[in-house]
C-alpha positions in Angstrom: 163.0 37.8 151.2 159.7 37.0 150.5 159.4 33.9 152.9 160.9 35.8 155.6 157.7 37.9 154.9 155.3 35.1 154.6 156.7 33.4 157.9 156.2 37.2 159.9 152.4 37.7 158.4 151.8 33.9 159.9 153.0 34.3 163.2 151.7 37.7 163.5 148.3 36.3 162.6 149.2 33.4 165.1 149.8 35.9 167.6 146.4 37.7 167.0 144.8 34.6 167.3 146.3 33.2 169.9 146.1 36.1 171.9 142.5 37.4 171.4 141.0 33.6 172.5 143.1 33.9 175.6 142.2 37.6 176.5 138.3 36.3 175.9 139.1 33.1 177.6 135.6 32.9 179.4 133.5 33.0 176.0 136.4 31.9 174.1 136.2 27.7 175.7 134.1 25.0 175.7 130.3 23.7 174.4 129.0 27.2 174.9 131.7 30.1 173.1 132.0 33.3 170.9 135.7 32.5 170.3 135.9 36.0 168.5 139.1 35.3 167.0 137.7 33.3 164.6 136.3 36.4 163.0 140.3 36.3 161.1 139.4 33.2 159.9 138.5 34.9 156.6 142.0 36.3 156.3 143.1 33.4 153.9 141.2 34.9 151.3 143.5 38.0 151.5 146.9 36.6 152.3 148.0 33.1 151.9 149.9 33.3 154.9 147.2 32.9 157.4 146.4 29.5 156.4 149.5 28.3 158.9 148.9 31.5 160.9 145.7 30.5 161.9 146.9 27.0 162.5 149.6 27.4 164.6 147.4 30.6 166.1 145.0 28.2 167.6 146.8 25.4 168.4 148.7 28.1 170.8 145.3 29.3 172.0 144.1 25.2 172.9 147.4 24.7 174.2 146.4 27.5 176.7 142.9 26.3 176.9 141.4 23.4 179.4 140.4 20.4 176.7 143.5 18.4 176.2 144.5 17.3 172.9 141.2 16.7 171.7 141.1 20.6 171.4 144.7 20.5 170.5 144.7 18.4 168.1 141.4 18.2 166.9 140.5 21.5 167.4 143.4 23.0 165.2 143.1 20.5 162.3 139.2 21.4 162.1 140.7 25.2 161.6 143.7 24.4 159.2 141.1 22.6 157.2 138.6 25.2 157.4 141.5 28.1 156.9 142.4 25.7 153.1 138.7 26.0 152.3 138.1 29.4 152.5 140.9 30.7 150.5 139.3 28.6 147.3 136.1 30.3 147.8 135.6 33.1 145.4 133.6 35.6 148.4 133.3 36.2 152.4 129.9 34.9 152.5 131.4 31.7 151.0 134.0 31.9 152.2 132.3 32.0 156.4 130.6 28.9 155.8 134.1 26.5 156.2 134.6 27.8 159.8 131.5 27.5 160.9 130.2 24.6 159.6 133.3 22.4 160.4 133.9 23.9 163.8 130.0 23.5 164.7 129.9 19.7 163.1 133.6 18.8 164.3 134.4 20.8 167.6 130.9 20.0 168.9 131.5 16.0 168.3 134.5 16.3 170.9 133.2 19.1 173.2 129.4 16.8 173.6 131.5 14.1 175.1 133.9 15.9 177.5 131.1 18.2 178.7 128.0 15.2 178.5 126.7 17.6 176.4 123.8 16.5 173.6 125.6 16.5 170.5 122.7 18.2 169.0 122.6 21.0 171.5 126.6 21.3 170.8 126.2 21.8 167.8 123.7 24.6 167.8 125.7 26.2 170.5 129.3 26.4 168.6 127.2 26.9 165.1 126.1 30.5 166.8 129.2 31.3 168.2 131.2 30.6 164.8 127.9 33.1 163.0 128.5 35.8 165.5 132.5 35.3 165.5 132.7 34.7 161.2 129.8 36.2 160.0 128.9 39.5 162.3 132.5 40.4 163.3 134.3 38.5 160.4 132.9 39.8 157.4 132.9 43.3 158.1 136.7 42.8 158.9 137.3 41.2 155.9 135.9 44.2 154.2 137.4 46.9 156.4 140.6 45.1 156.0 140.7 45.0 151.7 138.9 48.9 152.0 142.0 50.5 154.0 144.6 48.0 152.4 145.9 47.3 155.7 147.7 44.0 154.2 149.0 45.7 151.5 150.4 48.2 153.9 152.6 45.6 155.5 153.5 44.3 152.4 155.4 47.7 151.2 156.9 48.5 154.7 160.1 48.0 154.8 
């Protein structure tokens, strides 16, 4: 019963993911984004389960998206990667930096070169958008989410 539980809390935070980048789709693509569902990406510090959510969650959303399997591939890796980190860090604020330093380092290598952007410029762009996304919206999730238990919640519904 309990991997049937596991398997629904990572396609639920799949689902999330998936579905905020596509309702934001015009802030949520390319060089220049505030892909606001990153701001779960501090859920694997709460639930183990959105290590894969958030993977699958965002291959969905750059399967939807218009950069190929760079994003795809790439793209999604960069987030399982990041997702792994963050649940060994002991904090939020620790646990932010993953995200956005892999996604503003790796994301911005592939995005530079599809959109003849300056990697440097990339960077900085996709480094801002992963602060406002992980660090303004994220964090104070993070907290809202272990304040009202809301996981926990899920956890004793039957």
């Amino acid at each position: 019963m309990k991997s049937v539980r596991y398997i629904i809390r990572a396609s639920i935070i799949a689902a999330l993911y998936a579905s905020i980048t596509y309702l934001l789709k015009p802030i949520s693509y390319g060089p220049v984004q505030v892909r606001v569902s990153e701001a779960l990406t501090l859920l694997p510090l709460i639930e183990n389960s959105a290590i894969p959510g958030l993977f699958v969650g965002c291959f969905l959303a750059n399967l939807l998206g218009e950069y190929g399997p760079w994003d795809l591939y790439f793209g999604s890796f960069i987030t399982l990667i990041a997702a792994y980190l963050t649940s060994k860090m002991p904090n939020p604020f620790l646990g932010a930096l993953p995200p956005i330093i892999l996604n503003a380092l790796g994301v911005s290598y592939y995005l530079s070169l599809l959109s003849n952007m300056p990697y440097i410029i990339t960077v900085f762009y996709i480094g801002v958008g992963e602060f406002i996304s992980v660090g303004l919206i994220g964090i104070p999730l993070f907290f809202f989410i272990k304040r009202t238990g809301l996981i926990k919640y899920f956890d004793k519904a039957r």
